[in-house]
FILORO-558423 format. One record per residue (C-alpha): residue in three letters; x, y, z. Coordinates in steps of 0.05 Angstrom, whole numbers, plus 5000, padded with zeros to 4 digits. Example, Ala and Ser with C-alpha at 12.3 -4.5 7.8 and 13.67 -1.06 7.14 Angstrom:
residues 2
ALA524649105156SER527349795143
***
This chain:
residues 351
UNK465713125912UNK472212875888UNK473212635801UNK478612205817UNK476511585777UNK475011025843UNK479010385811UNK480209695847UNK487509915866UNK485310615892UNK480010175938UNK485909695962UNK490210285978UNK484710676026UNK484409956060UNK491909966063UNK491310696096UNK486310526150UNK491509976164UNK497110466181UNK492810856215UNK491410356262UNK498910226279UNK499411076281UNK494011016333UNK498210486375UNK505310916368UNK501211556383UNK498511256455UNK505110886468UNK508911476455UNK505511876502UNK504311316554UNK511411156558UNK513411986562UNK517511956490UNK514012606467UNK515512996534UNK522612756533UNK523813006460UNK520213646476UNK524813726544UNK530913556502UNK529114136440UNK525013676400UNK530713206377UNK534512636403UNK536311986398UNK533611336414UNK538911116463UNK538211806491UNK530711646503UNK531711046528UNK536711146580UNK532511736603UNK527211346612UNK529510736632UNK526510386575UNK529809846526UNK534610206477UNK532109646422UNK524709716422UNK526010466425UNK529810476368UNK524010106338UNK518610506367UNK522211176336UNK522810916264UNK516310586267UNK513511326289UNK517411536226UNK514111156183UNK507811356195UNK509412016193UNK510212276284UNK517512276272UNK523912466226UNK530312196213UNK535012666229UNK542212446207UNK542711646217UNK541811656288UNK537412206313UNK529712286306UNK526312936313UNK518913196314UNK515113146243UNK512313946229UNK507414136289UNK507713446318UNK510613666380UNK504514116390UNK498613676376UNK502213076413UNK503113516478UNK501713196542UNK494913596546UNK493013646473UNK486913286443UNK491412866391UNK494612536444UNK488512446494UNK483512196436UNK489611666413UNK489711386490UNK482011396486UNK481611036422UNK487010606439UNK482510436504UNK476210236471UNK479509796420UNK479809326467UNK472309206456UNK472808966391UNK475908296397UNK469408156438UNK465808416384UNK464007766347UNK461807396408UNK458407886432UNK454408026358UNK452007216369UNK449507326433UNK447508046448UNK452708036511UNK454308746543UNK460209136557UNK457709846596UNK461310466601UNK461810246677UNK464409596658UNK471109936627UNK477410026671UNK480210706708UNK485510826652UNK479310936601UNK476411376643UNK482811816664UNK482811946597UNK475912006568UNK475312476625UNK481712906596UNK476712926523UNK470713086561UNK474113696592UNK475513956526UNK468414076508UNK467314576581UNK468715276550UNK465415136489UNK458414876529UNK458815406580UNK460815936512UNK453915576478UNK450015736553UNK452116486557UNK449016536488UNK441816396513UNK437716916510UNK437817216586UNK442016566612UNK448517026626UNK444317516671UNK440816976706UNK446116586723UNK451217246741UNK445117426790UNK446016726823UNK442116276784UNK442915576796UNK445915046734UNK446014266730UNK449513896699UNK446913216682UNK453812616676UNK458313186700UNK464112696690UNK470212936717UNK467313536733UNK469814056691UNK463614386658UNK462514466732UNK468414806748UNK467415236687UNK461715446709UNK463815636778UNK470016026758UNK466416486703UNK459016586749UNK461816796814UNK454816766847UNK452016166818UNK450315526843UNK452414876801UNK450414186814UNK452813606781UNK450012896769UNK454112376764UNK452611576786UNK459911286753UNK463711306832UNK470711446796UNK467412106762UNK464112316831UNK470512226875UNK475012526824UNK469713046816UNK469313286883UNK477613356884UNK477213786844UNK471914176865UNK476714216935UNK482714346897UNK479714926860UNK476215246924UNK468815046900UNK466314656945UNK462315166982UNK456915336917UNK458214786876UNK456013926901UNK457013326862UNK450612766873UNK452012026858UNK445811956827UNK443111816759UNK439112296719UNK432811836733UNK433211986802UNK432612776795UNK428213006858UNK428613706850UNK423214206836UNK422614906803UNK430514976822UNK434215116764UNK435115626712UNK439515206669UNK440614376655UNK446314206611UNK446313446585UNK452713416541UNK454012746507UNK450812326556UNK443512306529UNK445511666490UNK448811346541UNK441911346581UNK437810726580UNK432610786523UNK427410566568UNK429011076622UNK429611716570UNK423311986579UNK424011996657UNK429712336658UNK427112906615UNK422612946662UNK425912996718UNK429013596677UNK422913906667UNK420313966742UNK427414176764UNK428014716723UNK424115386731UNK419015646692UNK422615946628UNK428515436648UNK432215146592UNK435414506573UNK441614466542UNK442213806505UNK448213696467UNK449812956438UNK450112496372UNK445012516321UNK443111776284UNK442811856207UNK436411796189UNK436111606108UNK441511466069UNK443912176043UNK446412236117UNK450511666124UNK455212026074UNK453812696108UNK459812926148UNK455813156208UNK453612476219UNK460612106213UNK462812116285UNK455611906307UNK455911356262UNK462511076290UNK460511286366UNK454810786353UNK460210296328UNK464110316383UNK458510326433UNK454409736403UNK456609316454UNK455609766508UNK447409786507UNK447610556481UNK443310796429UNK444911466386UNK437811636377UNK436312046308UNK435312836311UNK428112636297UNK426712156360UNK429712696405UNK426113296384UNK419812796393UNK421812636467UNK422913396489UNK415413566457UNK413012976497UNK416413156555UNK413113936549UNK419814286527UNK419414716476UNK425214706421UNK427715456408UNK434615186367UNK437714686347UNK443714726304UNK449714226288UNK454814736290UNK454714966366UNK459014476384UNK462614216333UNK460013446307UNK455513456357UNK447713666348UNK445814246409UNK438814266421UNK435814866473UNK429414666489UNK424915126546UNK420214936605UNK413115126584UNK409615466632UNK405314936679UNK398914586637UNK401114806569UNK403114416517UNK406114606446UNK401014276408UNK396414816451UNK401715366423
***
């Protein structure tokens, strides 16, 4: 913990800092939604603004101001009076493709919310996921990818889950999004079978393009279905759930774990990786809690609920799963728990 003495000017400048970051957040999406960081990187990584802009086709004044504005928060750098180059590494965590940039356009996206947010506090109006446009889900879809190799890295780890699923085992995964953990799956399991659930239509139809595009379509099916619906039976060897469990109706929890547990096999598993609540006060100053915290924020309006690490390992028990990890560091900021199928008519408390 830091010794630096907390005084009422120290205070007023972290306010001032969240300010600017807000207007960093703004240059950051613009930047990339208007193709300023691909031009500077297709032009050596400096250039000037009526360079950009006549590239572009954009106007040379609010380009001027958009580069020194990005200076000032530290994207850019003067170079000479005229010219603006890339800060250090800027032009590599601002690529088209890299998380920077895609988590900017998604925060960017959801801010939108907010000036709802006071009405919405009076009366206890909702916003949904579903209710937000295409352009937030292009690029939430782009973040969601990120996390495929890391949740199909967690599911090789599982004790006899590589052999299973290299034999042709079958995996679903539950809000397959835009599909990737799907495609992931299919490109590193030759034999297996994935099946994705996914009731948002943009998610399914982009889903399935990709699934054609990548030459999947034969072993691996989207459903537009929610995870409530599950009507499968002893088919699976492996579920994945990754960041969606919150986004479930609270009420409808419980029936979608177990719809889990009859469509997996006996000695199945469940993959569940999502948000953990805080649960006393230590935690709200715990890092591993932060982005929860702030997901709940932004999704307060939405009808989500992070549930605490304490409410979930109390649904899988109910549900007849049987916890074997669960560990904060799998994925990072996210909580992974791996919970197995108990064999039919035995509980844990019978364990």
């Amino acid at each position: 913990m830091s010794n630096r003495e907390i005084t009422k000017n120290s205070q007023a400048r972290m306010i001032r800092s969240w300010m600017l970051g807000l207007h960093a957040t703004y240059i950051t999406d613009i930047g990339g939604r208007l193709g300023y960081f691909a031009e500077m990187r297709r032009r050596g990584g400096t250039v000037s603004a009526k360079e950009l802009a006549e590239t572009l086709e954009l106007d040379p004044w609010r380009t001027k101001v958009w580069c020194q504005a990005a200076c000032a928060v530290g994207i850019l750098q003067a170079d000479g009076d005229t010219r603006f180059a890339f800060a250090p590494f800027m032009d590599v965590l601002l690529g088209d493709e890299a998380p920077e940039l895609q988590t900017a356009h998604v925060l960017a996206s959801l801010a939108r919310d907010f000036p709802a947010y006071p009405e919405a506090f009076r009366t206890g109006a909702l916003k949904t996921f579903h209710d937000h446009d295409e352009d937030f889900f292009h690029h939430q879809g782009k973040v969601s990818a990120l996390r495929a190799p890391v949740v199909v890295a967690a599911a090789r780890k599982l004790p006899g889950m590589e052999e299973r699923l290299g034999a042709g085992g079958r995996v679903m995964d539950i809000g397959s999004g835009s599909g990737t953990v799907l495609v992931r799956f299919a490109e590193e399991f030759a034999r297996c079978r994935v099946t994705g659930i996914e009731p948002l239509p943009y998610f399914a139809e982009t889903s399935r393009t990709l699934l054609q595009e990548k030459g999947f379509s034969d072993r691996v099916e989207v459903r537009s279905v929610g995870g409530e619906a599950l009507s499968f039976e002893h088919e699976f060897d492996l579920i994945t759930m990754v960041q969606v469990f919150h986004e479930l109706p609270d009420a409808k929890k419980i029936d979608v774990l177990h719809g889990c547990q009859r469509s997996l096999k006996p000695g199945g598993i469940l993959l569940l990786v999502d948000r953990c609540a805080p649960e006393t006060g230590a935690d709200l100053h715990d890092r591993r809690f932060t982005l929860s915290i702030l997901e709940q924020w932004f999704e307060v309006t939405w009808g989500n609920i992070v549930n605490t690490r304490s409410e979930i390992l109390a649904m899988l028990h109910d549900t007849g799963f049987t916890v074997t990890q669960e560990n904060p560091d799998i994925v990072p900021t996210y909580w992974t728990f791996v919970a197995e199928k108990q064999d039919a008519g035995i509980k844990r408390s019978d364990i």
